[in-house]
C-alpha positions in Angstrom: -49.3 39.6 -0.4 -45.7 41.3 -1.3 -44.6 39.9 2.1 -46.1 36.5 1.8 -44.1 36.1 -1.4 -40.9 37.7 -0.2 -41.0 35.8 3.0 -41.9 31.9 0.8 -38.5 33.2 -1.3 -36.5 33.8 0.9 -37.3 30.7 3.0 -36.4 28.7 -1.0 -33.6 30.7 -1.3 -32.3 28.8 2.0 -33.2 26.2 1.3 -31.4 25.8 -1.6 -28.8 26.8 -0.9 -28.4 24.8 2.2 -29.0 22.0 0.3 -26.4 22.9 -2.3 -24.1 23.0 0.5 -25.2 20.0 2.1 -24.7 18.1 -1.4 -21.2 19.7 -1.8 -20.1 18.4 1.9 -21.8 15.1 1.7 -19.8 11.4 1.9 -19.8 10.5 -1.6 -20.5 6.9 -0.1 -24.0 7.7 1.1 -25.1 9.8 -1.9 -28.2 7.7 -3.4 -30.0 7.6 -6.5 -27.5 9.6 -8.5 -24.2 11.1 -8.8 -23.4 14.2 -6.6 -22.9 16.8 -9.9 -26.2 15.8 -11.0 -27.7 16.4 -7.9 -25.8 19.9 -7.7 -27.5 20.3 -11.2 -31.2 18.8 -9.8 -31.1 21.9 -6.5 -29.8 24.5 -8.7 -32.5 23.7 -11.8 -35.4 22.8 -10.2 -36.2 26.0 -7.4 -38.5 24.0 -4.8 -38.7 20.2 -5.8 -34.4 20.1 -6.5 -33.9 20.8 -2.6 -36.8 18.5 -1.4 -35.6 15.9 -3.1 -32.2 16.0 -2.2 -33.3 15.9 1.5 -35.3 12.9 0.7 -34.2 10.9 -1.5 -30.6 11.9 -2.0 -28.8 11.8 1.1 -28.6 8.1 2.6 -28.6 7.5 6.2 -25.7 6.6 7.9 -24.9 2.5 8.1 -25.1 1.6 11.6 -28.0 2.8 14.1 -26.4 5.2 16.5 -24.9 3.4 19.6 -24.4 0.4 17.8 -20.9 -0.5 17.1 -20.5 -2.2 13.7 -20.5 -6.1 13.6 -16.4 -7.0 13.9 -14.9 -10.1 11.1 -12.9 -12.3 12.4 -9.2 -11.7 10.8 -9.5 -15.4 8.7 -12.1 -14.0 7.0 -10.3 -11.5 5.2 -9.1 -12.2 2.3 -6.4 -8.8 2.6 -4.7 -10.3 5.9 -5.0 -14.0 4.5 -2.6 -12.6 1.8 -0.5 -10.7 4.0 -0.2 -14.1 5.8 1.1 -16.0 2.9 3.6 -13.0 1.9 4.9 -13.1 5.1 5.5 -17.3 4.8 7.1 -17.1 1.8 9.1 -14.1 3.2 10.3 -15.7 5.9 11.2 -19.4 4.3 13.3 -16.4 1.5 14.9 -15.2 4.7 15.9 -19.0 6.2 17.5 -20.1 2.9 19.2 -17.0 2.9 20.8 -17.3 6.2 21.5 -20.9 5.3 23.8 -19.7 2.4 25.1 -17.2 4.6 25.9 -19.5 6.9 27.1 -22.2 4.8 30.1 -19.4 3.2 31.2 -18.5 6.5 32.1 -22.2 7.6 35.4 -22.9 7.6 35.4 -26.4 6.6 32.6 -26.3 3.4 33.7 -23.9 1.1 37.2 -23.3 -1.1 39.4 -20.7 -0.1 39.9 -21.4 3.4 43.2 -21.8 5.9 42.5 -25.6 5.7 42.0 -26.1 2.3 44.7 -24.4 0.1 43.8 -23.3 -3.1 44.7 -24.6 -6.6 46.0 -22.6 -9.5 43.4 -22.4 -12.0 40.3 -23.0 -9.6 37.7 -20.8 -10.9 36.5 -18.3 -7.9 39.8 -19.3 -6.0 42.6 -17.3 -5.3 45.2 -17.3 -7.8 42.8 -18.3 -10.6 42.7 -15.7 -13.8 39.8 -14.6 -15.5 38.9 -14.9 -19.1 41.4 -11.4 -19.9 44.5 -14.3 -17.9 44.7 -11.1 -15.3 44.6 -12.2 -11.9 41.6 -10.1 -10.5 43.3 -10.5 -6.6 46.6 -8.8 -8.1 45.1 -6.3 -10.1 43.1 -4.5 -7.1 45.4 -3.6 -4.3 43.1 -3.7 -1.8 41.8 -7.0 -2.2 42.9 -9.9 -0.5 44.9 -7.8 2.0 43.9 -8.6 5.1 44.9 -12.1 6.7 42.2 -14.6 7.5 39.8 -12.7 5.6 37.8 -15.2 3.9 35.1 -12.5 2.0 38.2 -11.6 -0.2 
């Protein structure tokens, strides 16, 4: 009888504590019923029923039958990459208007400042104009306005 009852605790000391460890490593996602401390609590407490119940009920089964590949959306029925579309629209129609008034201060003919239109005295954002202080900020910085044809300056 001594052996009988060593041998049935020993086989609940194994299992309990595979289960404890089983619980421990477990994907929280599949955990059932409750959450995975109380269950820790449920194997530890409760010597033989804890364990059993864990392996039953606890543990969930995985989500797609084994050789099964899971069912693939289609990308329009995401709402995530429908978003990341429209970012990308306005990001791009950001980066055109950009470009356009990139493009429109590097012409030549379209903006003041340039070799065929001369600037006038008192212009505000020409050269030669003052600010508010009446200093002349092309004069005051020595290395503004150096270069000829520079039309950034």
């Amino acid at each position: 009888m001594p052996r009988l009852l060593f041998g049935l605790g020993l086989i609940v000391i194994i299992l309990t504590v595979y289960a404890l460890v089983d619980c421990a490593l477990f994907d929280r996602s599949r955990i059932r019923g409750l959450p995975r401390w109380v269950w820790i609590f449920v194997i530890i407490l409760v010597p033989v029923i804890g364990p059993l119940l864990w392996l039953f009920v606890g543990r969930g089964r995985k989500r797609a039958p084994v050789g099964r590949m899971p069912r693939a959306s289609a990308p329009d029925d995401d709402p995530e990459f429908l978003r990341g579309l429209d970012r990308e629209k306005k990001e791009r129609e950001r980066i055109r208007l950009l470009e356009e008034q990139l493009a429109k201060l590097d012409d030549p003919e379209a903006g003041p400042g340039t070799p065929s239109q001369p600037n006038k005295p008192g212009q505000p954002g020409t050269a030669g104009s003052a600010d508010a202080s009446g200093v002349d900020p092309k004069k005051s910085d020595p290395g503004e306005g150096d270069l000829p044809g520079r039309r950034d300056a």
